[in-house]
Rosetta silent file (secondary structure, phi, psi, omega in degrees, C-alpha in Angstrom):
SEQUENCE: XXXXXXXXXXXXXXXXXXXXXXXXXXXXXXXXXXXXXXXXXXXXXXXXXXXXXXXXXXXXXXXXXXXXXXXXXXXXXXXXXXXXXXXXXXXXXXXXXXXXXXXXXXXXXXXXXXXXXXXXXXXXXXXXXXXXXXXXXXXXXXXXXXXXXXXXXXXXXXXXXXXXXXXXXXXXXXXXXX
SCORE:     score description
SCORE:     0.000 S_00000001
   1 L     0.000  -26.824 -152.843  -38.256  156.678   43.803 S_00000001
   2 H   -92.541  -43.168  164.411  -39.424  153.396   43.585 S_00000001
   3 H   -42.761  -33.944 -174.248  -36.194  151.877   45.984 S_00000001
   4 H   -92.727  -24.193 -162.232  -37.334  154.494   48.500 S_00000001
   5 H   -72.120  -46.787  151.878  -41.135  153.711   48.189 S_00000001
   6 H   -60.051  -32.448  172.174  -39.784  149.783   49.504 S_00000001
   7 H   -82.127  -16.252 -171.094  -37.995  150.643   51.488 S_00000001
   8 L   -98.533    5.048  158.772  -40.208  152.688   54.035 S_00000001
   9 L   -86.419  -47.689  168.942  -42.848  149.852   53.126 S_00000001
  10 L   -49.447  -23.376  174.205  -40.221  147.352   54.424 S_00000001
  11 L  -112.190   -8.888  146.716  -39.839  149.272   57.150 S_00000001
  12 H   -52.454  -55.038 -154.139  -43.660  149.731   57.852 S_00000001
  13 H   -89.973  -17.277 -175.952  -44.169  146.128   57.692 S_00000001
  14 H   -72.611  -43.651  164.323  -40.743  145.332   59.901 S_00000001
  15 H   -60.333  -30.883 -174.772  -42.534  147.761   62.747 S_00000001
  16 H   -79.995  -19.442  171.112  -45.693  146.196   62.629 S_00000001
  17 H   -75.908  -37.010 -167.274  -44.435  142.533   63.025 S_00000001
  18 H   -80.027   -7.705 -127.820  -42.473  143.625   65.677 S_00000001
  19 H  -114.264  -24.959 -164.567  -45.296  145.684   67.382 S_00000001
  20 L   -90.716    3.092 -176.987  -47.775  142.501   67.981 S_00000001
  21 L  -101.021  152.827  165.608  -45.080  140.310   70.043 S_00000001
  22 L   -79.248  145.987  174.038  -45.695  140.667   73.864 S_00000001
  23 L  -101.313  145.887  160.078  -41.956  142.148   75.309 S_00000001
  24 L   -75.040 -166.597  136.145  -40.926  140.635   78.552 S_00000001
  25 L   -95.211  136.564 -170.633  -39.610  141.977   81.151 S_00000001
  26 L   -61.487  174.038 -173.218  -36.012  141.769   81.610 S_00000001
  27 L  -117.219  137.397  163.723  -34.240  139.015   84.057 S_00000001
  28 L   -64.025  120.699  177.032  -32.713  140.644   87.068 S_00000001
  29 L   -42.267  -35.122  144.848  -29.263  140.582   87.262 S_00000001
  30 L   -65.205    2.202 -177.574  -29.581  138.332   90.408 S_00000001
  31 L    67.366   -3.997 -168.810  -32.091  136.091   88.614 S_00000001
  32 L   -77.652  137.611  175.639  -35.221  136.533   91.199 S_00000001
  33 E  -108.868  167.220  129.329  -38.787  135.758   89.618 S_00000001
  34 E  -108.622  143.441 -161.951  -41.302  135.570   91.685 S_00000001
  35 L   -25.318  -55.363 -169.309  -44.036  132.372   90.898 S_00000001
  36 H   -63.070  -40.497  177.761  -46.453  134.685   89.145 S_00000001
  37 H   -77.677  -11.344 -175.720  -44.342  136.444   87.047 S_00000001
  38 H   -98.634  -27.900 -177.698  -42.418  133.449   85.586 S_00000001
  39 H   -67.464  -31.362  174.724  -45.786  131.718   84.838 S_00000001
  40 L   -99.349    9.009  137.696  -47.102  134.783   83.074 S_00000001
  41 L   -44.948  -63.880 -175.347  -44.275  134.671   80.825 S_00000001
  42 L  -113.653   27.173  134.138  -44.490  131.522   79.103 S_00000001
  43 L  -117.660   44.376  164.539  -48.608  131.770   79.057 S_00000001
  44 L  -108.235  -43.218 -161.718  -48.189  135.161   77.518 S_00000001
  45 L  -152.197   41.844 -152.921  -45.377  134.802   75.167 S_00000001
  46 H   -49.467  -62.060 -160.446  -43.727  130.612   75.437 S_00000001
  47 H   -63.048  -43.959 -176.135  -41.152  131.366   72.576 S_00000001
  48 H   -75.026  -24.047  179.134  -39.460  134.422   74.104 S_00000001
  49 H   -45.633  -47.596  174.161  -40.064  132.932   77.745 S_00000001
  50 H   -56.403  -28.353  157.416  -37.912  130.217   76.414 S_00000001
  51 H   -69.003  -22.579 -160.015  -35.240  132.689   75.194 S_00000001
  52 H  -109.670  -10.512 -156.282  -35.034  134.843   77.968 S_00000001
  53 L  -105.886   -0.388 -151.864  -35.181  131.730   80.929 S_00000001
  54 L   -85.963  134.320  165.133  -33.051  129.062   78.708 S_00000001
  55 L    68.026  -23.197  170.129  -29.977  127.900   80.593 S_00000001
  56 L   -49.075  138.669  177.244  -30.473  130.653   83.721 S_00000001
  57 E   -94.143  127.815 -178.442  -29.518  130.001   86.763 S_00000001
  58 E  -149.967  129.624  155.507  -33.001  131.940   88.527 S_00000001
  59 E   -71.873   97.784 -154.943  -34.582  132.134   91.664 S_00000001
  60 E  -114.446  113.315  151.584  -38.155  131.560   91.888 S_00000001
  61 E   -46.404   87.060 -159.921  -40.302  133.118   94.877 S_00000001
  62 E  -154.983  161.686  163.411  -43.561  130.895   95.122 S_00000001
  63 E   -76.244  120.587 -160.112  -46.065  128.886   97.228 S_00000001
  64 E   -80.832  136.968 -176.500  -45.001  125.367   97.737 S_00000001
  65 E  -117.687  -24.410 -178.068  -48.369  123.060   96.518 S_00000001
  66 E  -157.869 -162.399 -149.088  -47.105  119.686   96.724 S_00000001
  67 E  -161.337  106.633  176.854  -43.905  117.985   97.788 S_00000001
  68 E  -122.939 -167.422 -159.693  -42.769  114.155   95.747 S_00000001
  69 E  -116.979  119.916  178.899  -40.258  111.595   95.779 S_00000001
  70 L   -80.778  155.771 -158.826  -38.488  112.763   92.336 S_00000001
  71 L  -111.023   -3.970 -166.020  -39.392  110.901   88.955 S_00000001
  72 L   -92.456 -168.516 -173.332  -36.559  111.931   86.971 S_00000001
  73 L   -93.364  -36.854 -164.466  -33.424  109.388   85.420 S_00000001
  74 L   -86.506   16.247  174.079  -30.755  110.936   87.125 S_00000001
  75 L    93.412  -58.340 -151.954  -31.810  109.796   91.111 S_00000001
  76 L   -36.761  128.859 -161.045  -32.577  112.833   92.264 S_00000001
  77 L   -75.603  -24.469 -140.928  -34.626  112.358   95.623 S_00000001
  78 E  -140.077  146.867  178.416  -36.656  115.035   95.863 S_00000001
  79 E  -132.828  136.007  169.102  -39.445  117.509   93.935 S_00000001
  80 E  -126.644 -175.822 -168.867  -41.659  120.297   94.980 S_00000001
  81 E  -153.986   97.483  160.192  -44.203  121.942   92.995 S_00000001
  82 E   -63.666  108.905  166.027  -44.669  126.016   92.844 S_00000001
  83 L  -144.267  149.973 -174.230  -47.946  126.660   92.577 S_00000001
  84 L   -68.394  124.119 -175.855  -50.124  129.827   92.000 S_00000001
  85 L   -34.444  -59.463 -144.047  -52.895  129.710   94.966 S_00000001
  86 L  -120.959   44.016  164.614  -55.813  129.589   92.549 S_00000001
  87 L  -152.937  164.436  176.006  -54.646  126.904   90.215 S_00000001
  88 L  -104.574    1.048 -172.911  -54.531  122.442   90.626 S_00000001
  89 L  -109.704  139.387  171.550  -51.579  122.287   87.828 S_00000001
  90 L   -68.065  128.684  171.682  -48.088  122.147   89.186 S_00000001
  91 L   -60.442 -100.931 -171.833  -46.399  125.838   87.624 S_00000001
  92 E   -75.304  156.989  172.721  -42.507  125.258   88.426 S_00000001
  93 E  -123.015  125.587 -179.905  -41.597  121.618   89.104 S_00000001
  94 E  -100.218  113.466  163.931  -38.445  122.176   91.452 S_00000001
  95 E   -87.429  132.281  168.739  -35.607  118.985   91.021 S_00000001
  96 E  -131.958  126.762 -161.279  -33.323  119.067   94.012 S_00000001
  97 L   -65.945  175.223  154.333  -30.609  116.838   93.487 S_00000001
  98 H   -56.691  -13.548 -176.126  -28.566  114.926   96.586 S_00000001
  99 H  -102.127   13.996  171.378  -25.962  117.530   96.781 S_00000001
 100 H  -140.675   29.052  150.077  -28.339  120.022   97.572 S_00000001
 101 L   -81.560  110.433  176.246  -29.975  118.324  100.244 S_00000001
 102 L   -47.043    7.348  173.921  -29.063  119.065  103.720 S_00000001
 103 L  -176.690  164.042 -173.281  -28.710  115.307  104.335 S_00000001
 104 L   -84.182  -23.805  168.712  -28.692  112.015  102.806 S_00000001
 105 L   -81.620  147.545  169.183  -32.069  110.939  104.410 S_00000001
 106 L   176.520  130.897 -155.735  -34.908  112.325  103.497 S_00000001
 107 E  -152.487  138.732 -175.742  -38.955  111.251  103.234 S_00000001
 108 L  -128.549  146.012 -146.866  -41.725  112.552  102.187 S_00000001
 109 L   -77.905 -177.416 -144.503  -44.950  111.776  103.807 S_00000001
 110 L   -89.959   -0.180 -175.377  -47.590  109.863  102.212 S_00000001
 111 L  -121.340   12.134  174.560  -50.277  112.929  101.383 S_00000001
 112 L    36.478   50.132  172.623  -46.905  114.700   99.764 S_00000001
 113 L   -93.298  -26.773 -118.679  -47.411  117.497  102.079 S_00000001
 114 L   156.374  153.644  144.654  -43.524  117.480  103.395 S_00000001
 115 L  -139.903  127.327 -178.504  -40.077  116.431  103.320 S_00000001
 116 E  -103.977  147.055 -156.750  -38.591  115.783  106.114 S_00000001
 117 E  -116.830  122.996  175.634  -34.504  115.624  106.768 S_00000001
 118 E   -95.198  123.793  142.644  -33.242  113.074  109.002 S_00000001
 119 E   -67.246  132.073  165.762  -30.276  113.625  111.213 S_00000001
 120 E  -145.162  134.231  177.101  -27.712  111.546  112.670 S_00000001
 121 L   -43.327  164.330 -170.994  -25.086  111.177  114.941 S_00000001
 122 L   -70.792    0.070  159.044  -21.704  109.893  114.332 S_00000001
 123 L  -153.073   71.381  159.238  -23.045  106.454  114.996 S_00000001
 124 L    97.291  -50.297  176.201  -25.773  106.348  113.125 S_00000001
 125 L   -33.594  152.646 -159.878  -28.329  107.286  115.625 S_00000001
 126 E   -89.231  108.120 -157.864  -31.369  109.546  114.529 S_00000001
 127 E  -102.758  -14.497 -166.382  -30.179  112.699  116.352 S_00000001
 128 E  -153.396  164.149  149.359  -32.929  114.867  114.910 S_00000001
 129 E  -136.425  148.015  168.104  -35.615  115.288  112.259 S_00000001
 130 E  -140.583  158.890  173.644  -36.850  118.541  110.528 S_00000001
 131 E   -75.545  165.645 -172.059  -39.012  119.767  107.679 S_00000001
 132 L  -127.198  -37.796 -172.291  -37.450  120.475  104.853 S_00000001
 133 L  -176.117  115.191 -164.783  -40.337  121.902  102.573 S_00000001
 134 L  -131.318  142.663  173.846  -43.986  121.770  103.370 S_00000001
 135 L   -51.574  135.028  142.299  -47.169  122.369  100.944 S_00000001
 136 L   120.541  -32.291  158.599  -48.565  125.837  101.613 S_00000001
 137 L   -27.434  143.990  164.882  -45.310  127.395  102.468 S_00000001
 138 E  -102.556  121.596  157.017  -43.363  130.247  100.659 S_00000001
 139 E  -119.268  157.650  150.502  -39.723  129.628   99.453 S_00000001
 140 L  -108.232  165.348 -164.940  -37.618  130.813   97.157 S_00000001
 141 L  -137.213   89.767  175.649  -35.785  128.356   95.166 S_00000001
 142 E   -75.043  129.546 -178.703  -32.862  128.592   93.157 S_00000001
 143 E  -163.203  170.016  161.842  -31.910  126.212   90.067 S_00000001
 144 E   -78.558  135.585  162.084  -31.558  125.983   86.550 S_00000001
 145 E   -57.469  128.742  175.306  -33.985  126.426   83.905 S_00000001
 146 E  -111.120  -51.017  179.125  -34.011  123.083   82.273 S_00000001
 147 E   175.655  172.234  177.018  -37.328  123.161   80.024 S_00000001
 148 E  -110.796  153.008  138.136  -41.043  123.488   79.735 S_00000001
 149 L  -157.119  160.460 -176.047  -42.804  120.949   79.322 S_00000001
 150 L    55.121   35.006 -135.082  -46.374  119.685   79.469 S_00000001
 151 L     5.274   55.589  156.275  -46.642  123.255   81.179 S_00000001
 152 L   -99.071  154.266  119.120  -44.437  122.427   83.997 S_00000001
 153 E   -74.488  107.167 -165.128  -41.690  124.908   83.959 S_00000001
 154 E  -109.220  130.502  165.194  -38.339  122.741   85.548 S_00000001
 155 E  -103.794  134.800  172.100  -35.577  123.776   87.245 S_00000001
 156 E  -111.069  154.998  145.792  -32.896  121.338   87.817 S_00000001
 157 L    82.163   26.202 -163.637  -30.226  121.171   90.102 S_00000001
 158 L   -84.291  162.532  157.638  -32.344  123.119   92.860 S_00000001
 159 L  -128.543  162.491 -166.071  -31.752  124.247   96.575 S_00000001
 160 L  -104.758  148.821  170.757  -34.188  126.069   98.706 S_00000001
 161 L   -79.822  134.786 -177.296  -32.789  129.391  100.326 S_00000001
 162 L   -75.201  136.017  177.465  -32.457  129.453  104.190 S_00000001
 163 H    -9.593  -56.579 -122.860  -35.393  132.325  105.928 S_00000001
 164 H  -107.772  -17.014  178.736  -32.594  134.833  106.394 S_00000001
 165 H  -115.326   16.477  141.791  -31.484  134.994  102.600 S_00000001
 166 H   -80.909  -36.187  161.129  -35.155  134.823  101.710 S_00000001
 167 H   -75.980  -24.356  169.788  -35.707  137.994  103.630 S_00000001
 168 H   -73.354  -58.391 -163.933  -32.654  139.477  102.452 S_00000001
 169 H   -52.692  -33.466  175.731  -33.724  138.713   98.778 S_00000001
 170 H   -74.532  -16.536 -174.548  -37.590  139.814   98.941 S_00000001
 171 H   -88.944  -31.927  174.366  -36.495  143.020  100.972 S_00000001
 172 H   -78.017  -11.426  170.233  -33.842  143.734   98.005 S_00000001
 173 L  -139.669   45.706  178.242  -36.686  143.698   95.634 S_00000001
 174 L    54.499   20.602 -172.894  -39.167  145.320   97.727 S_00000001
 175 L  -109.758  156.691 -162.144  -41.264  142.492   98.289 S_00000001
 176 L  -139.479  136.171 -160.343  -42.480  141.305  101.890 S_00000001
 177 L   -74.973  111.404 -166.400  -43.006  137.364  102.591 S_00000001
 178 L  -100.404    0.000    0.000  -46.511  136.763  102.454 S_00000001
C-alpha cells in the first residue's frame, strides 16, 4: 500500500512540474518563424527556446531596423538587425557571410539604413548598384541559429530570400507581406 501511495505521489508531483513550463510551439518542417514569434520564445521560455532553435537551419520573417558592417572574427561583411516595430533593441542579429552576398562589393551607408551591392563589368567598371537590405523593410532571412546572447538572437551563415520566394513562403503559411 505504501509503494502505491508513492507512487501516485511521484506521479502527482512529476505532473505538476511539468504543468508550470510554458510549451512552445513546434518548428515547421520548413523552418519559417516569423520575428514575433521567435522573440516570444526565448522571452517566454529561453531554456526550451534554446532546445527547440539550437543548430536549425530557420527562416525568420521580420522588419529590417538597422543594417552594419559585420563585427564578428570570421570577416563576414555584412549584418542586419530584425526588429519588432515597437522596440530600440536589435531581436535577431542576421550574419551574412561573403558567399551569400550577391557580390563582392558591398557598403553600407553611414546612418546604417542600407546595403548597397555594387556591380561590375568584366573590366572592372561599376555596371550597376542596388540595395541589398534597407531599415524599415520586410525580409525573410534564412540562416543558422548560432546563439543568444546579450538578447540578440544570431543567425549565422545568412541569405535574404528574393520577393518571389518571400511571397511564395508567407502565402504557404497564410501570411500576407505587410
Amino acid at each position: 500500500m505504501k509503494s502505491i501511495t508513492l507512487t501516485i505521489a511521484f506521479l502527482c508531483a512529476s505532473a505538476l512540474a511539468g504543468f508550470g513550463q510554458t510549451q512552445l510551439t513546434a518548428l515547421p518542417p520548413d523552418g519559417f518563424v516569423t520575428l514575433s514569434q521567435i522573440v516570444s520564445d526565448f522571452a517566454t521560455a529561453e531554456t526550451q527556446a534554446l532546445q527547440k532553435y539550437n543548430g536549425m537551419r530557420i527562416c525568420v520573417y521580420g522588419r529590417v531596423g538597422q543594417v552594419t558592417q559585420s563585427d564578428d572574427e570570421e570577416g563576414d561583411p555584412l549584418t542586419a538587425y530584425l526588429q519588432l516595430p515597437d522596440r530600440t533593441t536589435p531581436d535577431v542579429k542576421v550574419v551574412f557571410g561573403a558567399d551569400f552576398i550577391p557580390s563582392s562589393v558591398i557598403s553600407v551607408a553611414d546612418d546604417d539604413s542600407k546595403a548597397t551591392v555594387y556591380h561590375t563589368d568584366w573590366n572592372g567598371n561599376l555596371s550597376n548598384a542596388t540595395s541589398f537590405i534597407v531599415e524599415g523593410e520586410n525580409v525573410a532571412v534564412r540562416g543558422t541559429f548560432d546563439n543568444f546572447v546579450a538578447g540578440d538572437i544570431i543567425l549565422k551563415n545568412s541569405f535574404k530570400l528574393s520577393p518571389e520566394a518571400l511571397q511564395k513562403k508567407l502565402s504557404e503559411h497564410g501570411l500576407t507581406d505587410q
